[in-house]
N, C-alpha and C positions, 0 to 999 in steps of 0.2 A: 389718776385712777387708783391707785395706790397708798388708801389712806388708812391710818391707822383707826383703830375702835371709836378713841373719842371725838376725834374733827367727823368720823361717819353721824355717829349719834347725834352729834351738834348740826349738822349740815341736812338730816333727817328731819331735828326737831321745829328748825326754822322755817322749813319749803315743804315739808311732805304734809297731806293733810294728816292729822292724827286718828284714824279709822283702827288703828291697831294699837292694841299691846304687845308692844316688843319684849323679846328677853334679852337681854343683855350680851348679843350675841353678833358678829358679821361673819357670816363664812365667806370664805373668799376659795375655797379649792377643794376639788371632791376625788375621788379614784374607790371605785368600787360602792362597798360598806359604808368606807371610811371619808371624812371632811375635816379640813383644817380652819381655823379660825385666824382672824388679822395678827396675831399673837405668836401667830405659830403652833396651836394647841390643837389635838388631834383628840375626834370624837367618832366614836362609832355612833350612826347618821340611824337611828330605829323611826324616824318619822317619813323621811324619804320624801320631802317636800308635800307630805300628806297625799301619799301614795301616788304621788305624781314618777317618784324617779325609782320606777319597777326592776330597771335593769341598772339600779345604782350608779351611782359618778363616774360620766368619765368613760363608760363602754363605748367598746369600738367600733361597733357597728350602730350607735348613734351618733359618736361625732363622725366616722365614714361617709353616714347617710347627710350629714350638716355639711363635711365637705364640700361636697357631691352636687349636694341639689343648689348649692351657693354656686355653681358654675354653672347653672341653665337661669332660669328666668324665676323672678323671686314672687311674684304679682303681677297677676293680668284682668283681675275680677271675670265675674259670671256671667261676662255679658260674650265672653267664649267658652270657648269647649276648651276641659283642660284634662288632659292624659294621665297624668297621676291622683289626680279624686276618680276619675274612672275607674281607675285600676283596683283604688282603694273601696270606693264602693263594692263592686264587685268581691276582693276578695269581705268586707265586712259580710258579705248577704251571704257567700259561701258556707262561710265558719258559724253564722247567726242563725239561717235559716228563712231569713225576715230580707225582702226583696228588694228595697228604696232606700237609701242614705239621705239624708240633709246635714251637710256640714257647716259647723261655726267654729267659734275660738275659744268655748267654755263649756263647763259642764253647768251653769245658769244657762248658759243661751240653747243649749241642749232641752233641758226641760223645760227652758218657756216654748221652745218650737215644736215639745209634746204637748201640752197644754193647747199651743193654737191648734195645732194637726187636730187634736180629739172633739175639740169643740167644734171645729171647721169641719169633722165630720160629722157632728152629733147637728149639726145646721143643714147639711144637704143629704145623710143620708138617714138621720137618726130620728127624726122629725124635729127637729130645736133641742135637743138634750143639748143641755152644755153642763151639766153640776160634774166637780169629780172628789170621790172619795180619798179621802189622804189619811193616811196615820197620825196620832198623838206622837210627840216627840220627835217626829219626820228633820230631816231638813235637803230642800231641794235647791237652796242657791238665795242670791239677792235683790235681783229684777223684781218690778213690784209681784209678779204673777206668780214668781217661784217664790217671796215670799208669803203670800195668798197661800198657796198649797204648803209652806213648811207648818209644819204641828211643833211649835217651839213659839210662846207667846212673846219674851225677848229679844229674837229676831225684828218681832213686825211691829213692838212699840214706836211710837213718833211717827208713824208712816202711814198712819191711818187716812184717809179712808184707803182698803185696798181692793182689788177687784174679787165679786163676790163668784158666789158658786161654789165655794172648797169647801168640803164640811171635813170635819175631822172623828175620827173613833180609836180607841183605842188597838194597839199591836195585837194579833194575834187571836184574838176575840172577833170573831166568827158570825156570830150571831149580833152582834154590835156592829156590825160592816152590814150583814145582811138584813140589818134593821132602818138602818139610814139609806136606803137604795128605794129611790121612786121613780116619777114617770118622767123628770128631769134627769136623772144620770144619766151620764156619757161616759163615765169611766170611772176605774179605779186606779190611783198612783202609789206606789211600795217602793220603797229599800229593802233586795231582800236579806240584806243588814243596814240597820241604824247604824252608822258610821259617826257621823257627828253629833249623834243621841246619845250615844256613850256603847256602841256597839253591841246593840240588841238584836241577832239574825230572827225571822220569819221563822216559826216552826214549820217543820215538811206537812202536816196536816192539814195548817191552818192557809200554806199557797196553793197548793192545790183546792183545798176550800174555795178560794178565792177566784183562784182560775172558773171550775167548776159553776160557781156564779154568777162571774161575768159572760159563761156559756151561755146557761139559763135566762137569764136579763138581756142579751145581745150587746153587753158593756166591754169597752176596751180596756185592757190590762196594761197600762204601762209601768215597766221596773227601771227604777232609776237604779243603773250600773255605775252609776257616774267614778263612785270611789271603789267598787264590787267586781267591775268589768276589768278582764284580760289579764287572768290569772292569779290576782289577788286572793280569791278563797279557796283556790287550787282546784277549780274549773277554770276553764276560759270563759267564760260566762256563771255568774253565779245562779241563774235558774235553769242550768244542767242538775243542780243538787236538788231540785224537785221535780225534777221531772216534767214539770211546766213550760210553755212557753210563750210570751207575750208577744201582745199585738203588736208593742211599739216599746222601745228601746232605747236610752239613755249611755252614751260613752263620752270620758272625757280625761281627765288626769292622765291614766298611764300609756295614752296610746298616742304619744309621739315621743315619749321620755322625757318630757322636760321643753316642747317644743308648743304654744298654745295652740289645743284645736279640740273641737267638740264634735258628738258625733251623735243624730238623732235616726233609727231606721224603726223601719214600719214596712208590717205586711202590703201588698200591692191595694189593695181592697181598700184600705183606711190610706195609704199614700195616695190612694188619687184622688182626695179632698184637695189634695193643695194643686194647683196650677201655676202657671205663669202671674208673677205678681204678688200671689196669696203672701210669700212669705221670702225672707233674701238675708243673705248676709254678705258688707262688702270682702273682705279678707274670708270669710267662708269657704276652706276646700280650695285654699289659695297652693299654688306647683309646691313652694317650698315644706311647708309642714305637711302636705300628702305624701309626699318624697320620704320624706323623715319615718314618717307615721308609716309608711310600710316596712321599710326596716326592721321596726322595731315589733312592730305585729309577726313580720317573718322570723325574725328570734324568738322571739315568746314560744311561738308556735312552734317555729325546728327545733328546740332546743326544751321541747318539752318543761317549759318553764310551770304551766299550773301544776305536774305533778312535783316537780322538786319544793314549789310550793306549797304544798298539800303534807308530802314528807318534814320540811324543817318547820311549818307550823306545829302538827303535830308532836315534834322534840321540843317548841317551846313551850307549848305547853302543860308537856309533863314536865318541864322543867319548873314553870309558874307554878304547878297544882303541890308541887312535893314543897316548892318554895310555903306555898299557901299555908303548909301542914306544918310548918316551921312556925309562921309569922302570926297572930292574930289580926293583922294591921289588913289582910287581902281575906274575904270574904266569899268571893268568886273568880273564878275564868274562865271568859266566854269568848265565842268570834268562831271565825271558819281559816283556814290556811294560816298566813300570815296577817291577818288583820284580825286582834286580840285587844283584847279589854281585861282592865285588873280592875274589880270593885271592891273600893277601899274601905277599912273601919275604923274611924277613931285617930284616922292620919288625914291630912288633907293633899291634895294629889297633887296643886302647884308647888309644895313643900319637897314631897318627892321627887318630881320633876327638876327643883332645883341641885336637888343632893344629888341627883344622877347625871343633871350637868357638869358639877364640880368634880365627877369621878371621869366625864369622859364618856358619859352614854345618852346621846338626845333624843325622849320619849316626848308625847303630848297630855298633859293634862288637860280634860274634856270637865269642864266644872270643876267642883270642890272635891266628886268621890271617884273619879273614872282616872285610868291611865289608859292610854293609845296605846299602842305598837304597831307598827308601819315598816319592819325593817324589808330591805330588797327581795325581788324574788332570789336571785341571785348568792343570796345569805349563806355562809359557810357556819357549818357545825362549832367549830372552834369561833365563830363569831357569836354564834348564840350562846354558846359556855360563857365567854365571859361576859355578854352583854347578863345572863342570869346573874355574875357574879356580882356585878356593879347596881344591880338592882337590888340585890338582896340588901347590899350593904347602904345603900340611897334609902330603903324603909325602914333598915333599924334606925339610920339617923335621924329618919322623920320619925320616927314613932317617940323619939326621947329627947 
């Protein structure tokens, strides 16, 4: 198990299917911030397994919780009653507000089992509505259905025919939402940030707008929290920052730290579309990653993790904005907490992404003009200083 960079790459390129563009990179070892590569080379981790790993490498009360749940039973399926998705449900409806869980092992199988919920409501209770409203630039996952609702046209190339009903309108335009709404809609689906759009948030106007219409129309609201949810914008929920709140609810990435599980709730009213049958997963809400998955929720949560994320977002990006006023190459910065976007000018952002490799800092380039940042909630001050430094100096590189 112990193999150097190039028998990995080799040993990848021969048996893995090729679905990814890799960077030139294995990590083999996390602790905190910070990950080490096969090489020995130490990187401050700003992507965080694409806000999967909230509470960074290697916290103790994540692998405590792995311990732990690795000495009771790993898998039993649905076809009993299992104690710690109870648990987990439960505390989910507390902190949500939103009464029903359905558990899976992604944030795709998350919103395709928002997708069936809404339609399976929009059949028994809506009169047949099944259309749902999705954003331009969206992206909700890979299943055909979450591809159907992503609003990103090179996603859903080659896959055609996909299943119909999604119409698309542009972000934040209001009257373009409330233009495409007939006597077929069931729902409206949002990011209240583009995440993998290049980190465009929802203006506070235009969700409650939205909210407000799907009042009016008797349409369901579902927010895909998928990368938004559990303290990443420095709410525990990103539609605490409007004041909104939706029908039905998308979790997934950071709420087991690093352990796969998906997480779908819905008001009682629209959960009771689904019955016995309607809908299943077999590992869905399995002992071991609900075990996990609360841990890590009761960190977040006792350890006031969305405000300290809310606070070190904040210092990054007065750190970004003064950066900005230095560089000509960064144009904007935008995003909520810790989940930030640099829109670039005249540089191209896998360029920077690579010069920030080679210093020691792992960022996401999103296209040609977008930089990611994903760093832990967890992030110490002197971890943001230099992860700014290394940036800076990854844009003059690129820029010349």
């Amino acid at each position: 198990m112990n193999r150097d960079f190039a028998s990995i790459q080799a040993l990848t390129g021969r048996h893995v299917m090729q679905t990814y563009s890799r960077l030139p990179l294995a990590l083999v070892r996390g602790e905190g911030a910070r990950v080490w590569d096969t090489e020995g080379r130490q990187y401050l981790d700003f992507v965080g397994g694409l806000a999967v790993n909230s509470l960074g490498h290697g916290h103790p009360a994540v692998t405590a919780a792995i311990r732990e749940a690795a000495d009771y039973v790993l898998h039993t399926s649905n076809l009993y009653y299992i104690g710690p998705q109870a648990e987990l449900a439960a505390r989910l409806a507390e902190l949500s507000g939103l009464e029903r869980a359905f558990f899976c092992n992604s944030g795709a199988e998350a919103n395709e089992a928002a997708i069936k919920l809404a339609r399976r409501f929009g059949r028994r209770a809506g009169g047949g509505r099944y259309k749902i409203i999705c954003a331009a630039n969206s992206f909700h996952g890979r299943t055909l259905g979450t591809l159907a609702a992503t609003g990103q046209p090179k996603y859903r190339a080659g896959f055609e025919p996909l299943p119909e009903g999604f119409v698309h309108v542009p972000l934040n335009d209001l009257p373009a939402l409330a233009a495409a709404i007939d006597s077929e809609t069931v729902a409206v689906m949002l990011e209240p940030v583009q995440g993998e759009g290049g980190v465009h948030p929802c203006l506070p106007d235009y969700l409650k707008g939205v909210r407000e219409l799907c009042d009016r129309h008797g349409l369901l609201l579902i927010l895909d929290e998928v990368q938004t949810g559990l303290g990443r914008t420095g709410r525990l929920f990103a539609f605490e920052h409007y004041g909104v709140r939706p029908d039905i609810l998308t979790l997934a990435k950071a709420l087991a730290g690093g352990v796969p599980i998906g997480a779908m709730l819905a008001r009682e009213e629209v959960a009771a579309a689904f019955e016995p049958g309607a809908h299943a997963s077999t590992f869905g809400g399995n002992p071991f990653a609900c075990r996990v998955a609360l841990a890590v929720l009761d960190t977040i949560v006792g350890q006031d993790l969305p405000a300290k994320a809310k606070e070190a977002g904040d210092y990054l990006r007065r750190g970004l904005e003064r950066l900005a006023a230095r560089l000509d190459c960064v144009s904007e910065v935008r995003g909520m907490g810790l989940l930030v976007g640099l829109e670039l000018a005249g540089v191209l952002a896998p360029r920077v992404q690579a010069e920030a490799q080679s210093r020691g800092l792992l960022v996401n380039a999103i296209g040609q003009s977008v930089l990611r940042l994903l760093p832990p909630l967890i992030v110490g001050r002197d971890e943001l200083d230099e992860a700014l430094e290394i940036l800076e100096a990854a844009l003059a590189a690129a820029s010349n």
